[in-house]
C-alpha positions as CSV (number, residue, x, y, z in Angstrom):
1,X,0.0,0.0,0.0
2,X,1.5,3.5,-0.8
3,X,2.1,6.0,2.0
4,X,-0.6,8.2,1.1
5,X,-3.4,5.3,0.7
6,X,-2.0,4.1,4.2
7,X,-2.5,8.1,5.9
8,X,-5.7,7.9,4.4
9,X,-6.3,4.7,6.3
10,X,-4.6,5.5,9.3
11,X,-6.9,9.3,9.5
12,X,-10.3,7.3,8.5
13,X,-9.8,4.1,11.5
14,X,-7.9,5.8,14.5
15,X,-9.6,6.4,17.4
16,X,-7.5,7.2,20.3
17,X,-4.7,9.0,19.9
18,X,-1.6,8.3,22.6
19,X,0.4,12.1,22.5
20,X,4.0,11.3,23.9
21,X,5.8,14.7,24.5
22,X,2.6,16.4,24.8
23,X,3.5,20.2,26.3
24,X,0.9,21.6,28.6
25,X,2.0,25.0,27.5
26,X,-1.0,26.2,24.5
27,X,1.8,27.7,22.5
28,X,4.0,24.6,21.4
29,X,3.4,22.7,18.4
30,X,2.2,19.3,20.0
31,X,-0.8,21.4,22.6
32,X,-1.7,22.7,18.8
33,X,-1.6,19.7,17.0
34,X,-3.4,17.5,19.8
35,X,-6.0,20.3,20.3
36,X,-6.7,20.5,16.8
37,X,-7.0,16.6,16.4
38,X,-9.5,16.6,19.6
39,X,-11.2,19.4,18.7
40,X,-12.0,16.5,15.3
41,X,-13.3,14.5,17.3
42,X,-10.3,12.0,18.0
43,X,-9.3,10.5,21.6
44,X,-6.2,12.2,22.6
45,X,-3.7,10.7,25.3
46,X,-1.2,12.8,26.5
47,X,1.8,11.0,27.6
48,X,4.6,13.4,29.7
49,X,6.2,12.3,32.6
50,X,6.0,15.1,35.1
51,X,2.1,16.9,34.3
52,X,-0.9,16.0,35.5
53,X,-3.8,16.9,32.9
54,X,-3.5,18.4,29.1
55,X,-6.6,19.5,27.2
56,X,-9.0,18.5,30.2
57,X,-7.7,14.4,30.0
58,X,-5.9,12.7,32.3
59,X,-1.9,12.6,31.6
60,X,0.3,9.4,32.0
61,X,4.0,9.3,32.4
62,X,4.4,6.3,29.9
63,X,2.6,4.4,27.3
64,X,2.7,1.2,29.2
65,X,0.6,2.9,31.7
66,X,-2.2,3.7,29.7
67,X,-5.1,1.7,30.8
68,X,-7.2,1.5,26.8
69,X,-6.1,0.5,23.1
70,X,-3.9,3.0,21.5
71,X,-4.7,3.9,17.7
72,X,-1.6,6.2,17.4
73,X,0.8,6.8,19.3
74,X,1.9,10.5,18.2
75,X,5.5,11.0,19.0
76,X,7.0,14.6,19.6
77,X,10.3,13.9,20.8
78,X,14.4,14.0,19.6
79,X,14.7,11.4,16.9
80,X,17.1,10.3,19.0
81,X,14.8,9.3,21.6
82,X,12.3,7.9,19.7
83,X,13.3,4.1,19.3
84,X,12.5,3.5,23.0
85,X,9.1,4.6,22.6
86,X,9.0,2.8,19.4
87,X,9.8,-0.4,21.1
88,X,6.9,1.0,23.7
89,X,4.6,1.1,21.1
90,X,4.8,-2.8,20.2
91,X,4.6,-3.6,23.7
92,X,1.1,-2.1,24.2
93,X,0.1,-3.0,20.9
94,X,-0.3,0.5,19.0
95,X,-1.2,0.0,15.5
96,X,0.8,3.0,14.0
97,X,4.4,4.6,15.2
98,X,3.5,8.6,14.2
99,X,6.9,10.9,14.1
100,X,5.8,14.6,13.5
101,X,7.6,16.7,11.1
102,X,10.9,17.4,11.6
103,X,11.6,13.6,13.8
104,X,13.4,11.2,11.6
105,X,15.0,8.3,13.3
106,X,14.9,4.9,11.1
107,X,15.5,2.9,14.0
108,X,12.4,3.9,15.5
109,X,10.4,3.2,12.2
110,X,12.2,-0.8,12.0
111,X,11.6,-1.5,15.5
112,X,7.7,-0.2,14.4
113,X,7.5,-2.3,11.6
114,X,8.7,-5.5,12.9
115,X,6.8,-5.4,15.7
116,X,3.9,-4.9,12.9
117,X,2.8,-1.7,13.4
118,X,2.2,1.0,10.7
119,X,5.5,3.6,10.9
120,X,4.7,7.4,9.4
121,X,8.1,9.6,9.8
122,X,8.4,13.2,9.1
123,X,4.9,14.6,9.0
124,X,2.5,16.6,11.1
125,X,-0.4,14.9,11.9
126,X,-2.5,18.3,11.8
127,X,-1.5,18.9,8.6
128,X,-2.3,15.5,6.6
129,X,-5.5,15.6,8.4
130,X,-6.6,18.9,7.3
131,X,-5.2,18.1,3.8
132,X,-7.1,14.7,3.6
133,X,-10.4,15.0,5.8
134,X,-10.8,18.8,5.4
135,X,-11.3,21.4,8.3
């Protein structure tokens, strides 16, 4: 399947949406992006390890705590720090590894697809979803 049959897919059957590097602060990128994609009607997680709620839900520290199936697991961290949450991400049985724009790490997106999960790499969720599903 191409990569922009598979976003289309990924937009149309997610759910809940696991946000790891979530900021509680409204002005950086991932409070926009995870607003935006609740404000469309998606589940958002936020996943940080010190704050206590985002966007009115509950905050956990780490994927493995999260006590619900994960659609997405929306990564906005240092590439560098993303194949540990990869690895994460198979263990709770995500079905798609998401690095926003600007994260590139190929490790990461390996350790995704072996552990069968869908890997997307250097794009903003926000933005395929307006381009795709409309505003």
């Amino acid at each position: 399947m191409a990569l922009s049959a598979s976003i289309d897919e990924i937009l149309k059957n997610a759910h809940t949406i696991a946000v790891v590097g979530l900021s509680p602060k409204p002005d950086r990128p991932s409070y926009r992006v995870a607003e935006y994609l609740k404000q469309h009607g998606y589940r958002i997680i936020p996943v940080h390890p010190t704050a206590k709620e985002i966007l009115g839900e509950k905050v956990y520290p780490r994927l493995e705590d999260i006590p619900e199936a994960i659609d997405i697991v929306d990564v906005f961290r240092r590439p560098e720090e993303t194949p540990p949450i990869a690895e994460a991400a198979v263990r709770v049985g995500a079905k798609v590894l998401w690095l926003q724009l600007g994260i590139v790490n190929e490790d990461a997106m390996a350790i995704a697809r072996q552990g069968g999960l869908e890997a997307v790499q250097n794009r903003c969720l926000k933005i395929e979803h307006e381009a795709r599903m409309g505003r």
